[in-house]
Backbone as CSV, one residue per row, in Angstrom:
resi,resn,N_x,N_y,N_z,CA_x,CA_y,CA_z,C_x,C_y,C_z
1,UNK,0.852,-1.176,0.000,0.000,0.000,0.000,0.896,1.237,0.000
2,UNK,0.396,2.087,-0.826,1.549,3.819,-0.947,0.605,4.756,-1.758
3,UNK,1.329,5.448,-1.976,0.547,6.782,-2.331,1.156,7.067,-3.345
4,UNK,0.576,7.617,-4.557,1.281,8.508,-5.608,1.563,9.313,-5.530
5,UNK,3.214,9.767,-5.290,3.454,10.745,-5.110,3.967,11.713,-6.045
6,UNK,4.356,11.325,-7.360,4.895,12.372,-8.168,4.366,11.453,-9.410
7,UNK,3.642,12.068,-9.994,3.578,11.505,-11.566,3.726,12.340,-12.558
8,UNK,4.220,12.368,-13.715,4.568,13.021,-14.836,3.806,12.395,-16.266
9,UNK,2.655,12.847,-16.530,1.513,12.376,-17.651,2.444,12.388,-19.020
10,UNK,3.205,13.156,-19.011,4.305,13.769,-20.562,5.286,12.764,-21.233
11,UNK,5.505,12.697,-19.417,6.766,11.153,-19.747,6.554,9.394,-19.523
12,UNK,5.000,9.763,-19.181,4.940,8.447,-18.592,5.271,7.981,-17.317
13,UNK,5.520,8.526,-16.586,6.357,7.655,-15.132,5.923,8.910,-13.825
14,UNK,6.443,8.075,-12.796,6.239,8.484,-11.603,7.315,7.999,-10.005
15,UNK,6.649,7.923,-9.267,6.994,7.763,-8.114,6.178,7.130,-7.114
16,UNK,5.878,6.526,-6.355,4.826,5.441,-5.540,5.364,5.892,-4.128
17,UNK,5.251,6.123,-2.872,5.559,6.005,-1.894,4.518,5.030,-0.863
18,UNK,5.693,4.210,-0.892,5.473,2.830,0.278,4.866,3.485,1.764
19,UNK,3.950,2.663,2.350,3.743,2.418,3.712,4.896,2.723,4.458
20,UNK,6.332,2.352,4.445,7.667,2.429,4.806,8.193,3.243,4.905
21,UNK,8.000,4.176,3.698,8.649,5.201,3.683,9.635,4.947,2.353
22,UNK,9.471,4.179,1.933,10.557,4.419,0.292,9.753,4.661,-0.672
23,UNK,10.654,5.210,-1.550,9.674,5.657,-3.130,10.409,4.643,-4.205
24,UNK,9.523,3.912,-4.914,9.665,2.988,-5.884,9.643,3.990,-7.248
25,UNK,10.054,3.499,-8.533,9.876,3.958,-9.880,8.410,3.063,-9.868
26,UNK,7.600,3.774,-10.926,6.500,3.281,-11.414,6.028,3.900,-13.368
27,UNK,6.661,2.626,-13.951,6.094,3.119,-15.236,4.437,2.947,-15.355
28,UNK,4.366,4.072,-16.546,2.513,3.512,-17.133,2.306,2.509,-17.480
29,UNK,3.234,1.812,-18.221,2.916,0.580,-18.332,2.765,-0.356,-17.151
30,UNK,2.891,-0.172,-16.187,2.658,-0.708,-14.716,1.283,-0.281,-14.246
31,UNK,0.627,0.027,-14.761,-1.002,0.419,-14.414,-1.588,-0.294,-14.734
32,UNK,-2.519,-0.623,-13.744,-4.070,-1.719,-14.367,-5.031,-0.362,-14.389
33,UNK,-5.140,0.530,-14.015,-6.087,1.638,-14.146,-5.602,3.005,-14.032
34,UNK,-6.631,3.727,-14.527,-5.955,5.186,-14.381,-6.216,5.675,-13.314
35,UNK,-4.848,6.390,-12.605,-4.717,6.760,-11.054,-4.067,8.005,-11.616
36,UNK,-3.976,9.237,-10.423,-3.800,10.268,-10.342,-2.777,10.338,-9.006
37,UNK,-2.453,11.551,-9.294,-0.965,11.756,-7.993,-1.704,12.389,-6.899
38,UNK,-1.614,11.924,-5.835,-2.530,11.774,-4.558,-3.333,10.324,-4.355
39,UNK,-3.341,9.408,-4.854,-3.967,8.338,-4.753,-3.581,7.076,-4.068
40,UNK,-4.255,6.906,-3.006,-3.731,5.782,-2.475,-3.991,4.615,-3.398
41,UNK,-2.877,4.215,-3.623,-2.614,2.905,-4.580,-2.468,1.566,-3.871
42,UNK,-2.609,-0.067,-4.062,-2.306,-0.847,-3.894,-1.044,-1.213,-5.239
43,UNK,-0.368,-2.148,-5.216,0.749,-2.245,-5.808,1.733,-3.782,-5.788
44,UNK,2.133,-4.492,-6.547,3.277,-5.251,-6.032,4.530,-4.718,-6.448
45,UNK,5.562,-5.011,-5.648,6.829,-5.430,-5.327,7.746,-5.919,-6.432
46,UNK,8.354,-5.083,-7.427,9.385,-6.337,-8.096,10.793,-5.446,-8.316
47,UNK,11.544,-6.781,-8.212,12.984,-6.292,-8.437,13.314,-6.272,-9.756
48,UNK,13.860,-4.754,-10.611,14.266,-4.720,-11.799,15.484,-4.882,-11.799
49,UNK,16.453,-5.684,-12.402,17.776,-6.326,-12.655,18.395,-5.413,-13.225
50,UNK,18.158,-4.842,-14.230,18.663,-3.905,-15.849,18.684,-2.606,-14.378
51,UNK,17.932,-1.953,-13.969,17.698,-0.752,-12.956,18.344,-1.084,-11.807
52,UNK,18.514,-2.433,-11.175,19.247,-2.663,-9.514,18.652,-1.879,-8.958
53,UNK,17.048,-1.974,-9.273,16.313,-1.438,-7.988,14.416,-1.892,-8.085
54,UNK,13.904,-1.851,-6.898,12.551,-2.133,-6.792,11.447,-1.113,-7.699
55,UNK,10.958,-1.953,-8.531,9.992,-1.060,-9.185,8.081,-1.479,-8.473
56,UNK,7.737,-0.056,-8.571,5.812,-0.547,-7.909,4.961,-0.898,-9.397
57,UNK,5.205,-2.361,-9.597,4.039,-2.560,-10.926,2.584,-3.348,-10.089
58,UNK,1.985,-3.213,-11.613,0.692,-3.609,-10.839,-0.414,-2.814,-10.021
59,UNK,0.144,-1.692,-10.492,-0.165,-0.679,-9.848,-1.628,0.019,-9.999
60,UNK,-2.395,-0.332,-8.994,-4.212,0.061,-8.724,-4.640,0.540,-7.909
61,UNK,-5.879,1.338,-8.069,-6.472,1.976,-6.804,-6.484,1.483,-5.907
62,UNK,-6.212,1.843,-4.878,-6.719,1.168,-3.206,-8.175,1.176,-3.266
63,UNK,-8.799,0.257,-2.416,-9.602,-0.352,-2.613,-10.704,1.121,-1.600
64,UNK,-10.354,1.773,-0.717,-10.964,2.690,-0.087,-11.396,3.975,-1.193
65,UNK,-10.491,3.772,-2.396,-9.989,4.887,-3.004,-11.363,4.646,-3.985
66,UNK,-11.895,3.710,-4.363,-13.211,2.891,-5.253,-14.493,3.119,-4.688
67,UNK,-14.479,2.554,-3.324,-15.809,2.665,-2.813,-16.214,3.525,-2.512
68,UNK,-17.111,3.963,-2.950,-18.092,5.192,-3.295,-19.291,5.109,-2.182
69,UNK,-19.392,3.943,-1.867,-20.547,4.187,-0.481,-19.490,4.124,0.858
70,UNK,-18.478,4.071,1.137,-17.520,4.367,2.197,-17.050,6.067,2.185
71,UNK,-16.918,6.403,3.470,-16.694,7.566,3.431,-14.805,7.570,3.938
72,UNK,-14.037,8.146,2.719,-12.945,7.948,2.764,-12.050,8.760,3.805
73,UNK,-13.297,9.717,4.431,-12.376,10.272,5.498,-12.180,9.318,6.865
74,UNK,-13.214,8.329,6.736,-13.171,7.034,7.764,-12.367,6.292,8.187
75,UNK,-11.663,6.184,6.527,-10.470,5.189,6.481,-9.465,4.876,7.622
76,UNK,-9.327,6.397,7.599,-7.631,6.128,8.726,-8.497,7.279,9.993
77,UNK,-8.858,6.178,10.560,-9.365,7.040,12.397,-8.500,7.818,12.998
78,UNK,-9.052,8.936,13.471,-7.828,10.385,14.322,-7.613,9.137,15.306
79,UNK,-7.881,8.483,15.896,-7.354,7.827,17.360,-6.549,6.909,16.928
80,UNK,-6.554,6.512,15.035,-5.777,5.343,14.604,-3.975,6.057,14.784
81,UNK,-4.037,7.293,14.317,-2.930,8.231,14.125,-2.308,8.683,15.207
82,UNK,-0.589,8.386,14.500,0.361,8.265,15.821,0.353,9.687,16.144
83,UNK,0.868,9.452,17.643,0.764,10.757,18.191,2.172,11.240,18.609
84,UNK,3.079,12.052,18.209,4.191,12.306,17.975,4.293,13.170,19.424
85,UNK,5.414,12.648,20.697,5.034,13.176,21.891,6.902,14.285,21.556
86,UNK,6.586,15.382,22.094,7.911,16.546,22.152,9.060,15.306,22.457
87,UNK,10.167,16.138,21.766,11.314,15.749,22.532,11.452,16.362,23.554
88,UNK,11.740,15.956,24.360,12.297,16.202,25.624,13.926,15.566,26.153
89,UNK,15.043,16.791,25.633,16.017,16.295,25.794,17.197,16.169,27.171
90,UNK,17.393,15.268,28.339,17.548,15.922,29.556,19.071,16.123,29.381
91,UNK,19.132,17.212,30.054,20.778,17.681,29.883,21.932,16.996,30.625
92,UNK,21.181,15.958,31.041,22.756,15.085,31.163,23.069,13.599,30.618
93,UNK,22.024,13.743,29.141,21.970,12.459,28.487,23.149,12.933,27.586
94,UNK,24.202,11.796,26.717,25.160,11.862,26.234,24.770,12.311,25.062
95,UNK,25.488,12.768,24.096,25.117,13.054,22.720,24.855,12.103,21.711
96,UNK,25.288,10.238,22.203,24.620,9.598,21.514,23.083,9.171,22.237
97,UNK,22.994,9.618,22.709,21.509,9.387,23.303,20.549,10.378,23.056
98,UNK,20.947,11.527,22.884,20.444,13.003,22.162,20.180,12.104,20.527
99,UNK,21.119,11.952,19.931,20.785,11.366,18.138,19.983,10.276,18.816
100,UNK,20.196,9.321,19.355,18.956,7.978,19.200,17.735,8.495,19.423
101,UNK,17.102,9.486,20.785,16.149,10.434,20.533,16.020,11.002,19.528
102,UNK,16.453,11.995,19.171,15.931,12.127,17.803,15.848,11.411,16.668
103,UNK,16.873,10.510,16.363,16.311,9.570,15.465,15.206,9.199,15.780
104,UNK,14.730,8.343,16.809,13.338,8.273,17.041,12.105,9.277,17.105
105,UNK,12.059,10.420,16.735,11.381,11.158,16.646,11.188,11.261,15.383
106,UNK,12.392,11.092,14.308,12.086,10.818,13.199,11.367,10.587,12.575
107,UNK,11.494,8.819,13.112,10.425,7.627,12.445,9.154,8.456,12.471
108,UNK,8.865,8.623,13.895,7.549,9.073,14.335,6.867,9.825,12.962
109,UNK,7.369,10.623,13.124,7.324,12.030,12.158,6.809,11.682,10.522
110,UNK,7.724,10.714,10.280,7.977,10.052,9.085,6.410,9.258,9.171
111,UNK,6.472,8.529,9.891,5.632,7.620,9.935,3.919,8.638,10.048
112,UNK,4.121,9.738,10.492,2.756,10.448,10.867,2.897,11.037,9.473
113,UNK,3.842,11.556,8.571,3.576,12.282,7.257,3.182,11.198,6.154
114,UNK,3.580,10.295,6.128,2.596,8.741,5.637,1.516,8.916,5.991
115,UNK,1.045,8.829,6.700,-0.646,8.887,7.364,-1.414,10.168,6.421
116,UNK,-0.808,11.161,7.358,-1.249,12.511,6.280,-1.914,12.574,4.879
117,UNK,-0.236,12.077,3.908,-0.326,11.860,2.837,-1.550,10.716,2.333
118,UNK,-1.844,9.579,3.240,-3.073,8.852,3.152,-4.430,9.627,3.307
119,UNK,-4.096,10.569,3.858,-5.518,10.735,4.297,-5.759,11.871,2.887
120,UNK,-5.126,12.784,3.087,-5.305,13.704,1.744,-5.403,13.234,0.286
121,UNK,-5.165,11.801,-0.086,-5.324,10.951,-1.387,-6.571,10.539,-0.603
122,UNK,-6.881,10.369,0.094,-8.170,9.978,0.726,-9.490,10.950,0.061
123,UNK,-9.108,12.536,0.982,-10.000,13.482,0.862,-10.148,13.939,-0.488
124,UNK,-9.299,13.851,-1.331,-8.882,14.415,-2.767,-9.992,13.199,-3.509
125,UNK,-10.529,11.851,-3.177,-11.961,10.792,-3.759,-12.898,11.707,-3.558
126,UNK,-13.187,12.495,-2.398,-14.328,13.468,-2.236,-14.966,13.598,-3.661
């Protein structure tokens, strides 16, 4: 599951962003339907050899993104969504313990702008 995040109609191609947090290549020819940039997509997984890297083919609406009697702001519940708590850094933690905190605030972050980005390919079915 990911989101379309950059598509280019001119050239054919795009960008997919994973649940994870990585962005795959996605040609048109990798479409079973026509999707738009904001769209939560479903997708498989394949490794291109010639590229030495993961491409998103197969690439189709999410299934929330279709149903027309679901209300897509439903999808992803405010109580489902992480709740990103302050850093709070105490001044006599070491400076690798300062970066592992913040690295972990990261994810968080990362992981809550995924959500976002779901929900706004969400609101954009309206």
């Amino acid at each position: 599951r990911g989101v379309l995040v950059l598509w280019d109609e001119r050239r054919g191609f795009g960008k997919v962003q994973c649940s994870d947090g990585r962005e795959l290549f996605v040609h048109k020819s990798y479409l079973r339907e026509e999707v738009k940039q904001g769209n939560a997509v479903d997708f498989e997984i394949q490794w291109v050899e010639e590229k030495k890297q993961d491409h998103a083919k197969d690439v189709r609406l999410a299934p929330e993104s279709v149903d027309q009697g679901a209300s897509p702001i439903q999808a992803i519940r405010s109580e489902d969504l992480m709740k990103v708590e302050p850093l709070e850094l105490p001044p006599e933690a070491t400076e690798r313990q300062h970066l592992e905190m913040m690295a972990r605030q990261m994810d968080q972050l990362r992981q809550q702008g995924l959500q976002s980005q779901q929900l706004l390919a969400q609101n954009q079915q309206l």
